[in-house]
N, CA, C and O atoms as a GROMACS GRO file, in nm:
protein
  432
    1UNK      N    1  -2.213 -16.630  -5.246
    1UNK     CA    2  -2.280 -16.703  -5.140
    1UNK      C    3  -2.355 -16.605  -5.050
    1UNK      O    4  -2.305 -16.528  -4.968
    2UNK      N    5  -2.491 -16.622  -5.083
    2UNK     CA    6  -2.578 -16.563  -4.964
    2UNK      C    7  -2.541 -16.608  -4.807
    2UNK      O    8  -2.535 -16.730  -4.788
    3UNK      N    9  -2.515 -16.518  -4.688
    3UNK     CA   10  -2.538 -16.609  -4.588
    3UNK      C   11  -2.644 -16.582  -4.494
    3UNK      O   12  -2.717 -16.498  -4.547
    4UNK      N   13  -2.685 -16.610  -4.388
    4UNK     CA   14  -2.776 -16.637  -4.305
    4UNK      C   15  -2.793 -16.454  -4.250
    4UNK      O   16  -2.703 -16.391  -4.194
    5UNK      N   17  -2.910 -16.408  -4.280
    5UNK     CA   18  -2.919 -16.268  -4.237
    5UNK      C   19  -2.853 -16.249  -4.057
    5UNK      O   20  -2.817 -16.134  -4.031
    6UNK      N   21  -2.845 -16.306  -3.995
    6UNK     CA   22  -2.761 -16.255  -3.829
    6UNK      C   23  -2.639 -16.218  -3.859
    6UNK      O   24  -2.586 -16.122  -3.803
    7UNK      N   25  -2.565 -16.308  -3.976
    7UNK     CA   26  -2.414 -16.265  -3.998
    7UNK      C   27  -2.400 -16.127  -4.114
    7UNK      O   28  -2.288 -16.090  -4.149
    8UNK      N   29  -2.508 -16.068  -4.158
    8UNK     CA   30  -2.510 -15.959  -4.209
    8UNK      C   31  -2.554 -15.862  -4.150
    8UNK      O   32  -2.484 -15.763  -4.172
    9UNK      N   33  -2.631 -15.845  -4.089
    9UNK     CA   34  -2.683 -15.740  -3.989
    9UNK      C   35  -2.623 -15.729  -3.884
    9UNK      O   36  -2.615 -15.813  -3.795
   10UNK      N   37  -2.543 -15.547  -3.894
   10UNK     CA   38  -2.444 -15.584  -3.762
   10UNK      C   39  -2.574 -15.470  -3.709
   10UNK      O   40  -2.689 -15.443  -3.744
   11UNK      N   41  -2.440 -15.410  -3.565
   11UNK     CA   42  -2.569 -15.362  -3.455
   11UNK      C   43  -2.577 -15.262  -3.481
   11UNK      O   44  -2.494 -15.210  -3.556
   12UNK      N   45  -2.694 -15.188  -3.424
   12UNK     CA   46  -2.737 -15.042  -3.444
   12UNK      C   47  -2.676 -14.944  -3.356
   12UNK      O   48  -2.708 -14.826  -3.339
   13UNK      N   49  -2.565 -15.027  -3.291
   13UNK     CA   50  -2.449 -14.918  -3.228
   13UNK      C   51  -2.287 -14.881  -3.351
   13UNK      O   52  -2.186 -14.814  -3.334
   14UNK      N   53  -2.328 -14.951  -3.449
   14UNK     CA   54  -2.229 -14.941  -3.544
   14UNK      C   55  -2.295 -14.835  -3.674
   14UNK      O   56  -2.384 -14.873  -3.750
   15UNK      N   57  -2.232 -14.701  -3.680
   15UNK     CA   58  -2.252 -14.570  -3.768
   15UNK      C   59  -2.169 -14.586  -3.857
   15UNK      O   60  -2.219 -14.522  -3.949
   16UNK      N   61  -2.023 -14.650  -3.915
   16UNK     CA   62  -1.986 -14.685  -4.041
   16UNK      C   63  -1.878 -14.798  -4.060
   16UNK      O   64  -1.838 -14.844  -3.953
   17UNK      N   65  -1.835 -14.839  -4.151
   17UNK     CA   66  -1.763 -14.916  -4.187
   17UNK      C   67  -1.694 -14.864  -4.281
   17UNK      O   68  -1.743 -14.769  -4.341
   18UNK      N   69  -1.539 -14.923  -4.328
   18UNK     CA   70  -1.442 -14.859  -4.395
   18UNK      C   71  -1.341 -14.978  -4.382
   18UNK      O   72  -1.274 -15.021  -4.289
   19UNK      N   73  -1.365 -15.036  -4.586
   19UNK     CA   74  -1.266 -15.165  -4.568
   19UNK      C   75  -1.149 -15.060  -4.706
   19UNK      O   76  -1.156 -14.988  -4.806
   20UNK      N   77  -1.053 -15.124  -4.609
   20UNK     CA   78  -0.907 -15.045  -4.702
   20UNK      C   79  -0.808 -15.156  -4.753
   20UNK      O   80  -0.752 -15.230  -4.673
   21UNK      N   81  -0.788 -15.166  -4.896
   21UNK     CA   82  -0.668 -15.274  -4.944
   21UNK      C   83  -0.596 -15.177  -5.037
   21UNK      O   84  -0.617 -15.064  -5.081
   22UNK      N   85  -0.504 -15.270  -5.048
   22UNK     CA   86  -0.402 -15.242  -5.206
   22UNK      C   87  -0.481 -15.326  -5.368
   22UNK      O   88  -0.531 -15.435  -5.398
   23UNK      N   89  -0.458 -15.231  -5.416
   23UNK     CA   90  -0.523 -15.279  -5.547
   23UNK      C   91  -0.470 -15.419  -5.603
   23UNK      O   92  -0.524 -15.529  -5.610
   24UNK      N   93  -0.313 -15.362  -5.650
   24UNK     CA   94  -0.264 -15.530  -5.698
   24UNK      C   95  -0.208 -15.629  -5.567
   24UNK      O   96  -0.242 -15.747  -5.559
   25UNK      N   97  -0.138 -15.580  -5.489
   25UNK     CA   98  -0.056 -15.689  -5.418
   25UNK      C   99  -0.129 -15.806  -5.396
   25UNK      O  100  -0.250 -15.783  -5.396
   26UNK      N  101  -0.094 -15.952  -5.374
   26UNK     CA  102  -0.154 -16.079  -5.366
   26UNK      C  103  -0.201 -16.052  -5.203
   26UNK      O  104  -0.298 -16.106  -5.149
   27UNK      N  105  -0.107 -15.956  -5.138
   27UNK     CA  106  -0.145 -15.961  -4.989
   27UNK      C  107  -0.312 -15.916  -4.947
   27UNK      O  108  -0.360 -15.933  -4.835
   28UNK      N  109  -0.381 -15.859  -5.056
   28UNK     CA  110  -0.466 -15.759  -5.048
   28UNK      C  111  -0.611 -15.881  -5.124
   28UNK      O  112  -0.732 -15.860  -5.126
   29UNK      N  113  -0.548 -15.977  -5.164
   29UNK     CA  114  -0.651 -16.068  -5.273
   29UNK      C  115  -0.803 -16.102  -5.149
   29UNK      O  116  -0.918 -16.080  -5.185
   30UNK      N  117  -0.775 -16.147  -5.035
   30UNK     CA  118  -0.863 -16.188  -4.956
   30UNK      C  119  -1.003 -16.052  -4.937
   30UNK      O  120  -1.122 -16.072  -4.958
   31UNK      N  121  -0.948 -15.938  -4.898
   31UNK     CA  122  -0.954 -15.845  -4.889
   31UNK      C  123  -1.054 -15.772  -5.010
   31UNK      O  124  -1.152 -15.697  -5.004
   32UNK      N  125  -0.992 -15.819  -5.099
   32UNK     CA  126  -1.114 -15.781  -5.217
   32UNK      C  127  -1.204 -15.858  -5.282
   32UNK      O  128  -1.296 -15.820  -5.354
   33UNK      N  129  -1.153 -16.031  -5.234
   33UNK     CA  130  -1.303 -16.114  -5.220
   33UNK      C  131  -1.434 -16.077  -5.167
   33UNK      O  132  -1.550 -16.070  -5.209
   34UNK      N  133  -1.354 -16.050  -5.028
   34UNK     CA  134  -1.434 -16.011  -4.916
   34UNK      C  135  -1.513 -15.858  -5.007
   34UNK      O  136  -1.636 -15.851  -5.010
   35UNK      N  137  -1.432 -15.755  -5.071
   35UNK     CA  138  -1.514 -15.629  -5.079
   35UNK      C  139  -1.618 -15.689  -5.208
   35UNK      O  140  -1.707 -15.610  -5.238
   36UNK      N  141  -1.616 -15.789  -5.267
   36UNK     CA  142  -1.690 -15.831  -5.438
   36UNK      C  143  -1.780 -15.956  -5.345
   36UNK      O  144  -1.881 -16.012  -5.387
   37UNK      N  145  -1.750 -15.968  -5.285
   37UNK     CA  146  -1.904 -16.131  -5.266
   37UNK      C  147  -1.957 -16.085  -5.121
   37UNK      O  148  -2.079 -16.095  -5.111
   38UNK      N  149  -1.892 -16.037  -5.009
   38UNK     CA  150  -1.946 -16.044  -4.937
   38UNK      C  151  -1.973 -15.912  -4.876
   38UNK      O  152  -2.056 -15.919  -4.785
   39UNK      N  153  -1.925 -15.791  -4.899
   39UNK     CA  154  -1.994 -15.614  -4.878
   39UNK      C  155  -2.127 -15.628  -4.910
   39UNK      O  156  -2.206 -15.639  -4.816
   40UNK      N  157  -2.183 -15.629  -5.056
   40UNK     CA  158  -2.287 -15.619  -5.079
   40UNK      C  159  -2.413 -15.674  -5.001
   40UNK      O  160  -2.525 -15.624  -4.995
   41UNK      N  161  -2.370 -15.775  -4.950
   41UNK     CA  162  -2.512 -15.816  -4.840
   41UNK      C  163  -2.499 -15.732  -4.759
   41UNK      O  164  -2.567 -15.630  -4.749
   42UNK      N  165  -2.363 -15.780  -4.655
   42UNK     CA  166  -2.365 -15.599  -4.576
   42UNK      C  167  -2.458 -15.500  -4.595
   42UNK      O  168  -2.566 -15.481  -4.540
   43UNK      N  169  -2.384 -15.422  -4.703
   43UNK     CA  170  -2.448 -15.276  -4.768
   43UNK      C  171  -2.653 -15.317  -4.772
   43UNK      O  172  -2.735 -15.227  -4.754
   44UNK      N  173  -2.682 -15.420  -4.790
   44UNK     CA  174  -2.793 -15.449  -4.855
   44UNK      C  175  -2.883 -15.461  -4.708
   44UNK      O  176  -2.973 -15.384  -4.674
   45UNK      N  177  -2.852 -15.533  -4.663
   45UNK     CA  178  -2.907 -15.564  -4.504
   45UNK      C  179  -2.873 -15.444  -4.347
   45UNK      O  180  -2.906 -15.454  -4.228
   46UNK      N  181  -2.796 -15.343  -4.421
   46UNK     CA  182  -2.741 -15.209  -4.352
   46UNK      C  183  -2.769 -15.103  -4.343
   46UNK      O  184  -2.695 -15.038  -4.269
   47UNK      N  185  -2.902 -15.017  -4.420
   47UNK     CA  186  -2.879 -14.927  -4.460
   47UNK      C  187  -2.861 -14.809  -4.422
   47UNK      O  188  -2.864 -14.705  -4.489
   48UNK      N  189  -2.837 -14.831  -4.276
   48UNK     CA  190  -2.816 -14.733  -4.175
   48UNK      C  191  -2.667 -14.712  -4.144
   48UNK      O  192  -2.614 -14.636  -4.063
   49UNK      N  193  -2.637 -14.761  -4.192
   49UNK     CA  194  -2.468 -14.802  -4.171
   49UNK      C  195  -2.395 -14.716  -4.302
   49UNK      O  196  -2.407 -14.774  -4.410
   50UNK      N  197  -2.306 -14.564  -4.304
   50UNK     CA  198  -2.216 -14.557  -4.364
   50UNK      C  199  -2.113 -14.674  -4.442
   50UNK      O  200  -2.011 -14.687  -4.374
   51UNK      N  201  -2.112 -14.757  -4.557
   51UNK     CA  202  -2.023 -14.839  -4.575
   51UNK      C  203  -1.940 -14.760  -4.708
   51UNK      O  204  -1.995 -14.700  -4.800
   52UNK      N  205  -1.809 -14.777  -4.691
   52UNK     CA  206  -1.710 -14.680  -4.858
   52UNK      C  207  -1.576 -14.838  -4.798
   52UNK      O  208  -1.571 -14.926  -4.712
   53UNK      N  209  -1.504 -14.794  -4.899
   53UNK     CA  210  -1.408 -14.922  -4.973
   53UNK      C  211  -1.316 -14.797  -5.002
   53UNK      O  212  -1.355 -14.691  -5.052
   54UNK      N  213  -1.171 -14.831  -4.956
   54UNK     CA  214  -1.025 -14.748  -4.953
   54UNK      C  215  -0.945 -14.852  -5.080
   54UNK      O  216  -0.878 -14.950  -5.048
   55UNK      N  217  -0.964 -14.815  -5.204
   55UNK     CA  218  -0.897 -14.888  -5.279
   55UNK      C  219  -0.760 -14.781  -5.305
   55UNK      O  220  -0.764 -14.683  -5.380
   56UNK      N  221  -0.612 -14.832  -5.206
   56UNK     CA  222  -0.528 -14.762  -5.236
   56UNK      C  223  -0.441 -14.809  -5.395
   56UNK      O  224  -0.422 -14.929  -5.416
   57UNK      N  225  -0.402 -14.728  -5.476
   57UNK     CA  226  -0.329 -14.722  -5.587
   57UNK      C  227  -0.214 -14.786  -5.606
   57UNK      O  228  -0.141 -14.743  -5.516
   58UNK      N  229  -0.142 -14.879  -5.681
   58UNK     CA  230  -0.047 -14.946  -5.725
   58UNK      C  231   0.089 -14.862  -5.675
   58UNK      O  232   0.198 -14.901  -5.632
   59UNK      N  233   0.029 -14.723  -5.700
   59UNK     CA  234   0.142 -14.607  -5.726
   59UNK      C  235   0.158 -14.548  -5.598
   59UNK      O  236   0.246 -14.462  -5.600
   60UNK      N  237   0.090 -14.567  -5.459
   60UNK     CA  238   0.110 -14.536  -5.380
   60UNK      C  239   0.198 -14.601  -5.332
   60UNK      O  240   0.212 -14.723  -5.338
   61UNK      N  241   0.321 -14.462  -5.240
   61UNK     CA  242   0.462 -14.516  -5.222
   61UNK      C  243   0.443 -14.603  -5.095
   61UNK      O  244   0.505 -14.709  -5.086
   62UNK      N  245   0.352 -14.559  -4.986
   62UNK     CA  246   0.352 -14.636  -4.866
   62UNK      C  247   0.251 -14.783  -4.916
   62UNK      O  248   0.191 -14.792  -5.023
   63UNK      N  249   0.255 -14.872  -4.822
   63UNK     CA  250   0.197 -15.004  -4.833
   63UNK      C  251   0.086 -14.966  -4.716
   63UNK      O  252   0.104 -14.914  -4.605
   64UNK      N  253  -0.015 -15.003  -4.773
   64UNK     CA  254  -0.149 -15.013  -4.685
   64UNK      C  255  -0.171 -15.140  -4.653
   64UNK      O  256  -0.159 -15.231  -4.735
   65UNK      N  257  -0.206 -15.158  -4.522
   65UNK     CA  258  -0.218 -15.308  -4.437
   65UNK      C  259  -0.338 -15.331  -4.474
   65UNK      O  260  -0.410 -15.231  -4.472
   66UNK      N  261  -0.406 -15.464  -4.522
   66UNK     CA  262  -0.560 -15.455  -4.535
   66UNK      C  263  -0.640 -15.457  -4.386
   66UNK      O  264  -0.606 -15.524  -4.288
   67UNK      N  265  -0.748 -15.370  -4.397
   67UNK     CA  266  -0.818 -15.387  -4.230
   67UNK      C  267  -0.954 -15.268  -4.247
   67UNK      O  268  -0.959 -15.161  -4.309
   68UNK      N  269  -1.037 -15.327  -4.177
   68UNK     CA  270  -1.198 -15.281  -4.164
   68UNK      C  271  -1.184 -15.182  -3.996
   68UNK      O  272  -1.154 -15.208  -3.880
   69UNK      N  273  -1.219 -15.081  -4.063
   69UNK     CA  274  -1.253 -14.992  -3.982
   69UNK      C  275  -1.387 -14.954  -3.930
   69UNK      O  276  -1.432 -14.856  -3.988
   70UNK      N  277  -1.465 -15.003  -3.835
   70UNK     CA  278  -1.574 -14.922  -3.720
   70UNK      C  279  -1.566 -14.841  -3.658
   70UNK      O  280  -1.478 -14.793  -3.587
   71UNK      N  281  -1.718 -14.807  -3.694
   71UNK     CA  282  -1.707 -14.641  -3.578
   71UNK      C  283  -1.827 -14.647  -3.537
   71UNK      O  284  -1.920 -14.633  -3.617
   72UNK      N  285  -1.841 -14.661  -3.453
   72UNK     CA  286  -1.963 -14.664  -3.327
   72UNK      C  287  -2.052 -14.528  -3.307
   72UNK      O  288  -2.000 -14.418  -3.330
   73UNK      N  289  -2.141 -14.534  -3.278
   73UNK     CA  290  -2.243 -14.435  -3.256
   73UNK      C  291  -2.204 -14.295  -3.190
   73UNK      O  292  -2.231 -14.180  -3.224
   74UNK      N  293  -2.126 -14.349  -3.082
   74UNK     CA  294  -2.062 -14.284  -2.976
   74UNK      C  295  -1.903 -14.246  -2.962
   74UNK      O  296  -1.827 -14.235  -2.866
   75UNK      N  297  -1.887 -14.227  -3.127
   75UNK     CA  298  -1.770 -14.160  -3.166
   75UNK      C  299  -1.659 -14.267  -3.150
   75UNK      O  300  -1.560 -14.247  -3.221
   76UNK      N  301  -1.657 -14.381  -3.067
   76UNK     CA  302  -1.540 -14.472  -3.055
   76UNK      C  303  -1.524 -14.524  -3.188
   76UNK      O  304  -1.621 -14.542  -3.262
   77UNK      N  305  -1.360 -14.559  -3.234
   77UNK     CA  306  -1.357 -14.664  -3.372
   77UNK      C  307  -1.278 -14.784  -3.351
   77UNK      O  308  -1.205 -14.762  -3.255
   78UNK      N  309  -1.263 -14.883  -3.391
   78UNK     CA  310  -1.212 -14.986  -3.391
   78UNK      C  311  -1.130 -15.043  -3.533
   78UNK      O  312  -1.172 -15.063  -3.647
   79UNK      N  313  -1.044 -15.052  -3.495
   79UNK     CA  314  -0.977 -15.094  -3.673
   79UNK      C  315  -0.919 -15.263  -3.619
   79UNK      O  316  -0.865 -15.307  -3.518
   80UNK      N  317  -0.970 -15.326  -3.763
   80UNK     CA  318  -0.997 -15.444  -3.750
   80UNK      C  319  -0.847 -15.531  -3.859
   80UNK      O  320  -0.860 -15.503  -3.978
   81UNK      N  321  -0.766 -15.590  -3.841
   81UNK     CA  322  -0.657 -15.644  -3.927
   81UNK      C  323  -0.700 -15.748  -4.014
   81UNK      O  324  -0.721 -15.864  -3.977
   82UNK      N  325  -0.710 -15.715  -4.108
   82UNK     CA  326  -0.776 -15.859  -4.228
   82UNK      C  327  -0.655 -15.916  -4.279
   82UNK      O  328  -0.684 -16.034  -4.298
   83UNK      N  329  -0.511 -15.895  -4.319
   83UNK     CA  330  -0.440 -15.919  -4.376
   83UNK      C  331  -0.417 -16.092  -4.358
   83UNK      O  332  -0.398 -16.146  -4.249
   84UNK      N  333  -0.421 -16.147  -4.463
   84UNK     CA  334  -0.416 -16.327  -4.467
   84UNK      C  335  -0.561 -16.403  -4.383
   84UNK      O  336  -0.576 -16.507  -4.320
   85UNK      N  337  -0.662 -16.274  -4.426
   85UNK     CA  338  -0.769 -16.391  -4.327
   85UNK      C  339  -0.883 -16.401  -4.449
   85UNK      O  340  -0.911 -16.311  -4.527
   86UNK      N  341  -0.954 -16.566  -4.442
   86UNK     CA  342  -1.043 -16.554  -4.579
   86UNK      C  343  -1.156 -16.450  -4.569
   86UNK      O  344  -1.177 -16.392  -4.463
   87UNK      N  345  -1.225 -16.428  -4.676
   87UNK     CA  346  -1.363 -16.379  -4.685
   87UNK      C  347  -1.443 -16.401  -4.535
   87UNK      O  348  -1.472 -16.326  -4.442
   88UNK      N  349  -1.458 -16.524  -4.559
   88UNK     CA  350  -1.549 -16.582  -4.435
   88UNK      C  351  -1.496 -16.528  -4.318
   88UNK      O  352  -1.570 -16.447  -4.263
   89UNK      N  353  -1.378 -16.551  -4.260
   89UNK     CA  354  -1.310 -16.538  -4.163
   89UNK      C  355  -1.363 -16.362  -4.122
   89UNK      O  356  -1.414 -16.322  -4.017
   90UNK      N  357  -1.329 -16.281  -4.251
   90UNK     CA  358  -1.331 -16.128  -4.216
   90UNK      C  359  -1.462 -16.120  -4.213
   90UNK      O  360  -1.480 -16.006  -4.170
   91UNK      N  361  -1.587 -16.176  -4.235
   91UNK     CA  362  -1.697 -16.173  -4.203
   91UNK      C  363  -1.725 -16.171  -4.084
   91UNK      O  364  -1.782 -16.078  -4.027
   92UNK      N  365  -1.668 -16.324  -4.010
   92UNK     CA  366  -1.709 -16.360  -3.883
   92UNK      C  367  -1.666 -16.253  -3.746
   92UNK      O  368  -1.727 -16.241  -3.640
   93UNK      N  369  -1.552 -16.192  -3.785
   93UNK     CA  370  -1.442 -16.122  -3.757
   93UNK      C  371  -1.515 -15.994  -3.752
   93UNK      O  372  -1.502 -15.935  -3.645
   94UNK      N  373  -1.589 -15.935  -3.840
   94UNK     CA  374  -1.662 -15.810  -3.845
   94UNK      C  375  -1.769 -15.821  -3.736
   94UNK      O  376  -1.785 -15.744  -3.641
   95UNK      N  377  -1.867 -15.973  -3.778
   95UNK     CA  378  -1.933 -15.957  -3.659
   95UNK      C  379  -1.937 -15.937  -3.509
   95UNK      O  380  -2.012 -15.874  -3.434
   96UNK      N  381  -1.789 -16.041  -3.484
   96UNK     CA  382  -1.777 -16.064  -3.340
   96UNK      C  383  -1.772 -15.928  -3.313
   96UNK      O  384  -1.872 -15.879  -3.261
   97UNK      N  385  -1.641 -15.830  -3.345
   97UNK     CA  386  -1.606 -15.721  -3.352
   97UNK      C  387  -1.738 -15.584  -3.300
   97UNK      O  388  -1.746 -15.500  -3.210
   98UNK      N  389  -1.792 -15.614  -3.375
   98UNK     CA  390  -1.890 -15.490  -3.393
   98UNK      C  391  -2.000 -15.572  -3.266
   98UNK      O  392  -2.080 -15.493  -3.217
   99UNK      N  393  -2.006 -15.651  -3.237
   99UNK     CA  394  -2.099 -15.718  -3.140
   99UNK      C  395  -2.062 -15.654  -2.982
   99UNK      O  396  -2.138 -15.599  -2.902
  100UNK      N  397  -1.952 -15.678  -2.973
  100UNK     CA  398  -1.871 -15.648  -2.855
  100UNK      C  399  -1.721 -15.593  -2.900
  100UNK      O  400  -1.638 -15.667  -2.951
  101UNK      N  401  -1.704 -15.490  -2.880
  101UNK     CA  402  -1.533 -15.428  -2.921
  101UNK      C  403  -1.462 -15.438  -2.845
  101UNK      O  404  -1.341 -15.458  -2.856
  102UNK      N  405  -1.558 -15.418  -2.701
  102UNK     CA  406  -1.435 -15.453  -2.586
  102UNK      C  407  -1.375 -15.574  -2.567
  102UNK      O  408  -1.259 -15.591  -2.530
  103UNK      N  409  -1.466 -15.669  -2.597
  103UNK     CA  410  -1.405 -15.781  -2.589
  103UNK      C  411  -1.322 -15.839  -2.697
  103UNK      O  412  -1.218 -15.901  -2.675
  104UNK      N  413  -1.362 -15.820  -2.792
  104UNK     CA  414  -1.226 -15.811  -2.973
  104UNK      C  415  -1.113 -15.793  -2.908
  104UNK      O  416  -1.025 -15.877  -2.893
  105UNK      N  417  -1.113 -15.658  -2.860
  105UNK     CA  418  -0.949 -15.575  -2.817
  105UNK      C  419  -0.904 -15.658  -2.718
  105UNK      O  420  -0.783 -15.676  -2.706
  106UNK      N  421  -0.972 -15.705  -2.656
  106UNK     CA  422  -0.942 -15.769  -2.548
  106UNK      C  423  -0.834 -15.936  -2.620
  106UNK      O  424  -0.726 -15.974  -2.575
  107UNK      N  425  -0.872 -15.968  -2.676
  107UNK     CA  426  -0.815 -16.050  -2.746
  107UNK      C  427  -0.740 -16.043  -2.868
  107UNK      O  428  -0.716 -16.130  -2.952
  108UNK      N  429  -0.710 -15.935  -2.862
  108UNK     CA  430  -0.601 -15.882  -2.981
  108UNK      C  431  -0.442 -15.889  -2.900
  108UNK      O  432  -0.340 -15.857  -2.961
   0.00000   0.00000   0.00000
């Protein structure tokens, strides 16, 4: 699903992105919807934007939480919790996020 270019184009105060899951766990399934249908517009409508994908290993002993990491122009980062939220959701979620961080945190 293509969506509406505003929800792909984040701001030009955002220098990279960094989405991290577990390969197999079911906890991680949303997470890699999100990295197969909906990154690529991202990446496509971004190209100013650092974007890489943390695919941790089956075999790794610790458990990785799924969650999108920002980093702002101005050295600040923001790490974002995806775990049980859909595609869409971590979309909308990226935007608000990267729109305003202070106010995200603020409601975390």
């Amino acid at each position: 699903a293509v969506h509406e270019l505003p929800n792909a184009v984040l701001p030009t105060t955002v220098q990279s992105l960094s989405l991290s899951y577990g390969k197999q766990s079911k906890v991680h399934i949303s997470s890699r919807l999100f990295a197969k249908k909906e990154l690529p517009t991202i990446i496509y409508h971004n190209p100013d934007v650092s974007i890489q994908t943390i695919v941790a290993s089956a075999r790794t002993k610790e458990s990785v939480d799924p969650s999108l990491t920002l980093t702002f122009r101005d050295g600040k980062t923001l790490v974002i919790p995806v775990k049980d939220k859909l595609p869409s959701k971590i979309l909308t979620t990226l935007q608000q996020a990267a729109e305003n961080p202070t106010l995200y945190k603020a409601e975390q």
